[in-house]
N, C-alpha and C positions, 0 to 999 in steps of 0.2 A: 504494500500500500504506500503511496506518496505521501512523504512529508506535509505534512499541513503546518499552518501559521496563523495565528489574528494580527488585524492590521490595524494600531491605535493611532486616529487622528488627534493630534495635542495642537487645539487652534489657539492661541494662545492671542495677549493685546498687542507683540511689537511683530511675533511672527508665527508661520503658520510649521507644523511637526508631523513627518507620517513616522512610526517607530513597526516595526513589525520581529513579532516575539514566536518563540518557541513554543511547543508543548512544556517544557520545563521553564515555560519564565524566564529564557534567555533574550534577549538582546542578538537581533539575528543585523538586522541593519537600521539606520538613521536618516534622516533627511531633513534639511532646517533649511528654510527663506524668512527674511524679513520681510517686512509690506511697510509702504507710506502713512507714516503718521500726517496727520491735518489738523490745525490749529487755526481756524481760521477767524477769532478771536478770544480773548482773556478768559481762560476759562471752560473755550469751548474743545472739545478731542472727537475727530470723529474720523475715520477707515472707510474706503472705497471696499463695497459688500462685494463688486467684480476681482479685485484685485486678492479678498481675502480668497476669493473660489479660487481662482487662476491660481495664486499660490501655494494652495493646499492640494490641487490638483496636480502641479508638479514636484510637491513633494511625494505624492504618491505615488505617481512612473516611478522618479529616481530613485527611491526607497527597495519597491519591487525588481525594479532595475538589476540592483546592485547586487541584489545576492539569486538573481533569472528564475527569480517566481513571475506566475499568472494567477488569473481570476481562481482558475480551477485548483491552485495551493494555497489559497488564503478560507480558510476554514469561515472568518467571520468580519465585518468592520465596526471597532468601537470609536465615539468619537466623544472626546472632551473640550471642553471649551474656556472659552471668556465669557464671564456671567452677566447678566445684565446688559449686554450692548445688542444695544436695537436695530432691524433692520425692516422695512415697506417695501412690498413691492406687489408690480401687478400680477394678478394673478393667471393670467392668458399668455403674458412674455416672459413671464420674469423677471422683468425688469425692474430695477430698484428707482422709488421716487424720491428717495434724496437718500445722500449717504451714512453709512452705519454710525450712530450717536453711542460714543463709546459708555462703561458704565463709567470712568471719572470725567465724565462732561457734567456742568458745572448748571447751566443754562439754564434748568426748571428751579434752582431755588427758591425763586421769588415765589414760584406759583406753591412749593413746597412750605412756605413762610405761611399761605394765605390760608393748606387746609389744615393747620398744625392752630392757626388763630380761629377756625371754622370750626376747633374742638371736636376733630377727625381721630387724634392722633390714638386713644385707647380702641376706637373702633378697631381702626384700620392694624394694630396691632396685635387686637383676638381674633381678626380672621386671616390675616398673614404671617404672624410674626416678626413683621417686619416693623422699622422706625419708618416717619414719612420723612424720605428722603431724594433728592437728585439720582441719588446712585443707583434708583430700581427702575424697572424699562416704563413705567407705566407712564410716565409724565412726560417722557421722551416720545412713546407713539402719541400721546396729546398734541405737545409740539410739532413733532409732523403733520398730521392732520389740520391745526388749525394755521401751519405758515408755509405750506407748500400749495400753491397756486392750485385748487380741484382734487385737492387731496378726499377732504372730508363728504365732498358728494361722490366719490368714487368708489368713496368703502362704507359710506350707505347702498349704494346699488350694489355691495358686495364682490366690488371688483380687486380690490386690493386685500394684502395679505402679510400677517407678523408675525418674524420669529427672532428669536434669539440667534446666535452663532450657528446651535447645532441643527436647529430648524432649518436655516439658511443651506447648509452644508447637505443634509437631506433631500432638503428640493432640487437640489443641481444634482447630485449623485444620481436620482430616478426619473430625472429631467419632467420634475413637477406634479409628478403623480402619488408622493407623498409628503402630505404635509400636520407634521408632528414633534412635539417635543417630551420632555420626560419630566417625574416628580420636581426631579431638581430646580431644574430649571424655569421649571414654570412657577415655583417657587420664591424666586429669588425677581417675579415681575412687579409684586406691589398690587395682584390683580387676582391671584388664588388663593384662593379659601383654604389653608392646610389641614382643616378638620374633614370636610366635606372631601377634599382631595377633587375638585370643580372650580372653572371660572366663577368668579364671583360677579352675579350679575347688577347687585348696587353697586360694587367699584368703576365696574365697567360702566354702569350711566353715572357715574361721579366723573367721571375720566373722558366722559364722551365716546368709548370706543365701542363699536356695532362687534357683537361676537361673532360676526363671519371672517373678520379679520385672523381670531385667533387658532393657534393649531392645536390638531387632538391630544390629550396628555395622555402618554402614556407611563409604562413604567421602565424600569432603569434598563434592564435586560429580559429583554424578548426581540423577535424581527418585527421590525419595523416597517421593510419593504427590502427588493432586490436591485442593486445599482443596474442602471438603465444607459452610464454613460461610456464613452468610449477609451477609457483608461484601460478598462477591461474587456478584454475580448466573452468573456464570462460574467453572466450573474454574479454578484455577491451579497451573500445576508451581511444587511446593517444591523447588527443586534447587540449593541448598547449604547446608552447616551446617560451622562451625567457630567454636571458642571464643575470645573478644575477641584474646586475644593473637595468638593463631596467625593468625586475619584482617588482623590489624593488620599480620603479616610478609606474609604473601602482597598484602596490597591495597600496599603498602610497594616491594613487587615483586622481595624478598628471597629470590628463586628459586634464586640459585648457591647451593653452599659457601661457607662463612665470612662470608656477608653478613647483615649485621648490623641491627637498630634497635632504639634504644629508644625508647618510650612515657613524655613525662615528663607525668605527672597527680597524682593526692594520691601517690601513689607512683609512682616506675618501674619499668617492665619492660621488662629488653632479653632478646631470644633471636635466637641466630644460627642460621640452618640449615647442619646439620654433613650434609645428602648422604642419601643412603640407608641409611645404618647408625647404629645409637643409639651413641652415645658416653658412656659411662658415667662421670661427673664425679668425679674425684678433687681436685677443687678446691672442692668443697662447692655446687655447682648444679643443679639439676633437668633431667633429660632425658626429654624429652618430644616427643610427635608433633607435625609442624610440619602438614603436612597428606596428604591418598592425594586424587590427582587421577587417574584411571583404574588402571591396576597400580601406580603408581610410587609410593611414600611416603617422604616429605620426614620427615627428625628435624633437631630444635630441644635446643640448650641454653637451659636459662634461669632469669637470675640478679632476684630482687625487692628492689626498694628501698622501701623501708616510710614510709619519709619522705621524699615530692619535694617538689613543689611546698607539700604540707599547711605546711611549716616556713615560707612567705611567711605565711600565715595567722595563723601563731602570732606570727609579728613586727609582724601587723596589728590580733590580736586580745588575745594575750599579754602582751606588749611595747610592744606602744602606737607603732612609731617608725614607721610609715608608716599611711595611713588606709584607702587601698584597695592591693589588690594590685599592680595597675596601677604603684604609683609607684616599686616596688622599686628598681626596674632605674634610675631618674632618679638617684635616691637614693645607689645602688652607684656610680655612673658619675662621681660629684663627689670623691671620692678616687681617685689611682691604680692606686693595688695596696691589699691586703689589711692593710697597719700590721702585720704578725707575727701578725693574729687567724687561727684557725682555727675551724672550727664543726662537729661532727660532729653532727648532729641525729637521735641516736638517740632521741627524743622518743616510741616504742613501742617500744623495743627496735630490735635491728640484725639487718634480713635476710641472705642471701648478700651477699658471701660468709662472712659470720663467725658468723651464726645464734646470736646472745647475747640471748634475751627477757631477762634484765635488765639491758644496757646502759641508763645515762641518758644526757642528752642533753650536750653540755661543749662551752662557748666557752673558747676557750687563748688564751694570748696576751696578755691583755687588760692594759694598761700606760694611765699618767695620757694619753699624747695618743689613745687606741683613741674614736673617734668611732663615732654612729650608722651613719651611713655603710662604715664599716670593718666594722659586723655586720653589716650588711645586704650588703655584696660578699662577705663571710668564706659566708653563706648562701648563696648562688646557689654558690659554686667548692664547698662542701660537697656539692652535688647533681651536680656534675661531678665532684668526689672518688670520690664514691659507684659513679659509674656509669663510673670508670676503673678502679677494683678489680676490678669485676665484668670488665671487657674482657679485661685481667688474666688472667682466670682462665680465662674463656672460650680466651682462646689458646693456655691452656697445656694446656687439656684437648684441643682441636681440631690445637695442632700448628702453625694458621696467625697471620699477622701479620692485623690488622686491617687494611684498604685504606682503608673509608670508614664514618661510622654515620649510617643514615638516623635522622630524627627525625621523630617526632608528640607530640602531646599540647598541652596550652593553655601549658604553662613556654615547649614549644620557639619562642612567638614570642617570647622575651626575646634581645635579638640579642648582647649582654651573655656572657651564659652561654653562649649558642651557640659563642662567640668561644670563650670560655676551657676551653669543650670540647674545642675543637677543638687548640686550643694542651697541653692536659694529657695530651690521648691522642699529640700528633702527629701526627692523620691530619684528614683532610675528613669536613668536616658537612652533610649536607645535608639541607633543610629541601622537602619535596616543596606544589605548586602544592596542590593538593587535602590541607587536614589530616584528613579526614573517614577516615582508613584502614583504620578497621577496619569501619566499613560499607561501605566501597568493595572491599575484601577478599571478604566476604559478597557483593559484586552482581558482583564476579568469578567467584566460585566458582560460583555459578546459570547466571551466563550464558554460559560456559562449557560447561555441562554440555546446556544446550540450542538451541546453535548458537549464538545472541545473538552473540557473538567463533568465530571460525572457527578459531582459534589463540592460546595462549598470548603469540607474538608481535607479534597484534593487540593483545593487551592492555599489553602492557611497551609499545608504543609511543607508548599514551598518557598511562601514566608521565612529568610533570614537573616539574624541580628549581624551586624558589621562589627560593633562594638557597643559595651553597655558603659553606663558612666552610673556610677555610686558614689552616693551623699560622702563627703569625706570632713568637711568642715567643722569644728565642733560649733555647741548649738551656741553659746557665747557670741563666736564670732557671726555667727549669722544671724542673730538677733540684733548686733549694732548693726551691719549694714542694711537690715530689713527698715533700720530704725533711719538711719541716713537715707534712703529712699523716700519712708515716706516725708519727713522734711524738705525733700530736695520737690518731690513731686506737688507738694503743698505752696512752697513760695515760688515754682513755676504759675501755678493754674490761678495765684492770688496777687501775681506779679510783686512780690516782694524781694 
């Protein structure tokens, strides 16, 4: 019998990923392009929806390419995404009526101001789990519809059509004849009902948006439909979809209650899946679907950090004290401890759990022996600060203790941080064999749904840790610095 393979798409916001994996979870080939960012005022970020297809469409020859597979060796396509970024288009051409509104475009806040002052915001947070915010698509398909020249009488006579990423990516693959997204993602619009697991038809006349626009939800892993396009000379089952994060827990293998990771990249994201019932965040976090693998549906908290890793950059780019990223951690490791410096690197403002857009950014501390060295470690324990607040919160909503936090992202090979994470929370770090999780997530989910793994426990078992990091610090000293945190974090947010 011929080798089989799942093909995970990782559409990512600067570029588009086809990875295509083993029966064993390996890593068979890669393929990356970047695509044009657009700015085309203060605030606004938005992606050509043509260019994101073109793009991901040639990562997928060249991927297949590279190691002379066809349609008839790829067992299955999963596809992962960027969450929240909106895309219209018609439904006869395909063609898009203005371009994809990314999710940190800025643009709807004012109208965001206005349902938040309408005494919307508990509503709109027991049937979404969401805050009302710019970042969710829903305000974004408003704005198209009401500033694109025949938009809004278009998709009343139900000629126009909305999806997210993976929706978008879908439609081109079957050239139009499927149009759908999954729990997650539909999710994460500011427009479904997470209890009902349904659009929600008052948001949608709050929003002005006709439901012929929106696509069928489905769930994470099952076929969705057969590619139609000419990449492959063969059919191929699309059969999973879930949004970057949510892949990232499930490829992570973040399957129990209370199990946790976070994603350290320009930012982090941690979400713990809280079980089968939404846990509605009184600690100021987002609750949201983790994934629906046949009846069953997985809900996620989940807290963002707005500034991870991006703040090496700024000490590289900014700052001047180190030349490439890479050196941080040498850097940090030539001092002991921290000198009394602290670093809160609100450098955009401060996400979960404090939600303050104009926090700036404050090094404390700083005294005549405060060395390069001393900001540069104050920086890395500032991103484990960050993401111990957040766990924080997490367990005060969920009820449980933290056991262990997986990690991904390009920070978590700093072994450095990893350490003083593990030392800050008190619990194990563990850093898995494969960083690749959230497209691993996605060739989970596919293959999965089409035999490829027989069982969920087929697949946890090829789940492996790289390295674990244990508490080493005694509790003395991490109780002063828990204590220097929260002071440092206190006369940032009070500008003292």
């Amino acid at each position: 019998m011929a080798k089989k393979y799942i093909l995970a798409l990782d559409q990512g916001t600067s570029s588009s990923r086809a990875i295509v994996f083993d029966h064993d979870g390996h890593i068979c080939s890669v393929a990356q392009k970047e695509f044009t960012q657009y700015f085309p005022k203060p605030g606004w970020v938005e992606h050509d929806p043509r260019e994101i297809w073109s793009s991901e469409a040639s990562v997928i020859a060249e991927a297949i390419t590279e190691i002379g597979v066809n349609g008839l060796d790829i067992a299955a396509i999963g596809i992962t995404n960027q969450r929240e970024t909106t895309i219209v288009w018609d439904a006869a051409t395909g063609e898009p009526v203005y371009k994809a509104i990314v999710w940190q475009d800025r643009r709807t806040g004012e109208f965001c101001d206005e349902l938040k002052e309408r005494g919307l915001t508990d509503k709109i947070r027991e049937k979404t789990g969401l805050i009302i915010d710019a970042y969710f698509s829903a305000t974004k398909i408003r704005w198209i519809l009401q500033n694109v020249p025949g938009a809004r009488e278009r998709a009343e006579r139900g000629e126009l059509r909305f999806g997210t990423v993976d929706s978008w990516l879908v439609w081109n693959l079957t050239r139009g004849e499927v149009h759908v997204t999954d729990v997650t993602n539909a999710s994460r619009t500011m427009l479904f009902n997470i209890n009902t697991l349904q659009w929600d038809e008052e948001l949608l006349d709050l929003m002005g948006i006709p439901i012929s626009m929106m696509p069928q939800v489905r769930s994470s892993s099952e076929v969705y439909g057969y590619t139609k396009t000419t990449i492959f000379a063969h059919e191929v089952p699309i059969a999973g979809i879930a949004g970057d994060q949510q892949a990232a827990l499930f490829g992570q293998m973040c399957t129990d209650p209370g199990s946790v990771k976070n994603t350290y990249g320009t930012g982090c994201f941690l979400l713990m899946n809280t079980g089968d019932k939404p846990i509605l965040s009184k600690n100021n976090l987002l609750t949201t679907i983790a994934w629906k693998v046949g009846s069953t549906v997985n809900y996620a908290l989940e807290g963002s950090i707005f500034v991870g890793g991006s703040v090496v950059q700024w000490l590289r780019d900014g700052l001047g004290i180190i030349k490439s990223s890479s050196e941080i951690e040498a850097l940090a490791r030539t001092v002991p401890d921290n000198g009394g410096v602290y670093f809160v690197p609100a450098l955009t403002g401060m996400g979960a759990p404090y939600w303050d857009p104009y926090a700036k950014g404050c090094i404390h501390g700083i005294t005549r022996g405060t060395t390069a060295a001393h900001i540069a470690r104050a920086a890395l324990e500032g991103i484990a600060f960050q993401t111990m607040d957040i766990v924080r919160a997490m367990e005060k909503d969920a009820g449980v203790r933290l056991s262990e936090l997986k990690v991904d992202g390009g920070a978590s090979r700093n072994n450095l941080m990893m350490q003083f994470q593990a030392d800050i929370l008190d619990t194990k770090v563990i850093r898995p064999e494969v960083t690749e999780t959230t497209a691993m997530g996605a060739c989970y989910l596919a293959g999965l749904a089409v035999g490829f793994w027989g069982s969920l426990d087929e697949v946890k078992a090829q789940w492996k840790a790289e390295r674990t990091f244990c508490p080493e610090a005694g509790e003395k000293e991490v109780e002063e610095l828990r204590g220097g945190w929260a002071d440092a974090i206190s006369r940032t947010i009070n500008n003292l």
